[in-house]
N, C-alpha and C positions, 0 to 999 in steps of 0.2 A: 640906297636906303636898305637898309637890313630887313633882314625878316620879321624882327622883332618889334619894327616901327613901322613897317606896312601899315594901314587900316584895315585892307582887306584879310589879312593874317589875324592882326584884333578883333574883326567882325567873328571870322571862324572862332576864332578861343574861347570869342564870349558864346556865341552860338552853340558848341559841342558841351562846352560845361553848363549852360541852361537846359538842354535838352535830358546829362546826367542825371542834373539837381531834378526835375522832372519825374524823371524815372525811379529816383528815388524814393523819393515822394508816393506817388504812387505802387512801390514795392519797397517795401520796408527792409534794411539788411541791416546785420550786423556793421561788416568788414565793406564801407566806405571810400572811394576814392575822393581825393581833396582835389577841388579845381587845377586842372590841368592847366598848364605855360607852354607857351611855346618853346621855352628851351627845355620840357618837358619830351617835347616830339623830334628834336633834332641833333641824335649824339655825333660819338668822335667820326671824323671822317665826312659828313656830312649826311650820314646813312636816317632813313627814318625810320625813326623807333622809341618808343616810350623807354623812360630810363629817367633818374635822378632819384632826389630824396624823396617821393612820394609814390614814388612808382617802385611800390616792395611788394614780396609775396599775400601777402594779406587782403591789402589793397586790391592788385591786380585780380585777385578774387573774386572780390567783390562788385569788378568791374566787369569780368565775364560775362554776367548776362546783359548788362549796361551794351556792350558793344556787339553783341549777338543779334541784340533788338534793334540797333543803330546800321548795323549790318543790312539787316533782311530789309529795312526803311530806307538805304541809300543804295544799295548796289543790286536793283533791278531789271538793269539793262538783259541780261540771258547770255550774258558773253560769259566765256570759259573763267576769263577772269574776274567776273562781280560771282559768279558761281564757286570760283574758290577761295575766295573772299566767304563769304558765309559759309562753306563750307570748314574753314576755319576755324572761325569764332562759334561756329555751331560744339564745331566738335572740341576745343578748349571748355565750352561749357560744361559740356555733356560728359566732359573727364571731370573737372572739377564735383559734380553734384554726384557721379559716381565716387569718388574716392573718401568725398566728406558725407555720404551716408551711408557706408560701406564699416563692417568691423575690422577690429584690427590685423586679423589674419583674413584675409581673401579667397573664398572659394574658386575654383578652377575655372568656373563659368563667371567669374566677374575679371577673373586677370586673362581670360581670352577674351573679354569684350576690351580691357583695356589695350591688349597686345593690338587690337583692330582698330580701332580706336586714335590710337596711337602711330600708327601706320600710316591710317588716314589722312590725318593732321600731317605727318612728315610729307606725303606723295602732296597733297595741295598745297603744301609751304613754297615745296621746291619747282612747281609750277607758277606760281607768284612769283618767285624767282627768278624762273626764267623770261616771265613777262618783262617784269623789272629791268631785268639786265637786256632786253633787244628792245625798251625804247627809255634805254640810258637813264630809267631811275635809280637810285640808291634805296631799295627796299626789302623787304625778308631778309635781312641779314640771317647768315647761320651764326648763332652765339654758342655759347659751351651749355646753357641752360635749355636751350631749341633743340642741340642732338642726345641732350641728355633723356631727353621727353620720349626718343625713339629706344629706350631700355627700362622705360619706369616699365613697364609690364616685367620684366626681369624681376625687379626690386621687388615689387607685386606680389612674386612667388614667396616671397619671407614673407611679409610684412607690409600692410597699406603703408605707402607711403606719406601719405598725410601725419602719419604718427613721426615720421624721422626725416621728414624734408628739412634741409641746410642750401646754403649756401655754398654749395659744392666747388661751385668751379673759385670761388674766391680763393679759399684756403688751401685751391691746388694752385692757381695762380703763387701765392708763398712760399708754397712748396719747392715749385721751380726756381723759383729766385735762388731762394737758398742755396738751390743743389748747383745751378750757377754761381754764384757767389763763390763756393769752395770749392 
């Protein structure tokens, strides 16, 4: 039986997307994530991790404090690893709400809290990581948007980010093609 025809996979789906809707509910946002799917949660390779059409910059925004809150409410145990788990999602937040009430040029002391910030988030990824990989799950993948996250404080120094975020690694993706191709 597939994942996708489990029950107990159905019971979670519906369970995490009520508890969203929920949240929502009770905290009014703009920048919404739409019911998540289980092929929502399971990309190439068999790696977990949010991805598809609903899972965009915007969205995934929106979803930050959604899963901050979901975080601190499910991973209580005090192990290193439910601790960097919230620490995580903590800290994706706490960049998001810095960057979007932030002006468009960034004082010194807001691109060293993001440089810290920033840091953070990368040192407990790669501890998930390394969970991950010694009891043989497929998670924290590193993507080109995960180690890019370890230079936005670079970017910082111009210019808030929020004003000129792309889809960076796509259109380096085509790039290479190309330069392949010829």
């Amino acid at each position: 039986m597939r994942d996708a025809e489990d029950p107990r996979f159905l019971a979670a789906e519906h369970r995490i997307n009520a508890e969203i809707a929920e949240w929502y509910a009770r905290s009014p946002s703009v920048n919404r994530m739409p019911p998540l799917r289980l092929t929502n949660v399971r990309g190439d390779g068999g790696w977990a991790e949010l991805h598809g059409p609903v899972v965009k910059a915007a969205t995934t925004r929106g979803l930050a404090p959604v899963m901050r809150e979901l975080a601190r409410r499910y991973f209580v145990s005090g192990s290193a690893e439910d601790n960097a788990v919230i620490e995580v999602c903590d800290g994706l937040h706490d960049l998001y709400s810095t960057i979007y009430a932030a002006p468009l040029f960034l004082p010194d002391t807001t691109v060293a809290y993001i440089d810290d910030l920033c840091a953070h988030i990368g040192k407990q990824w790669m501890i998930l990581r390394a969970f991950g990989r010694r009891t043989g799950r497929l998670v924290w993948k590193i993507t080109p948007k995960v180690h890019k996250l370890q230079h936005m404080a670079f970017y910082c120094q111009v210019m808030n980010v929020r004003h000129i975020q792309a889809y960076g690694e796509e259109s380096l993706v085509g790039t290479h093609v190309r330069v392949w191709k010829a």
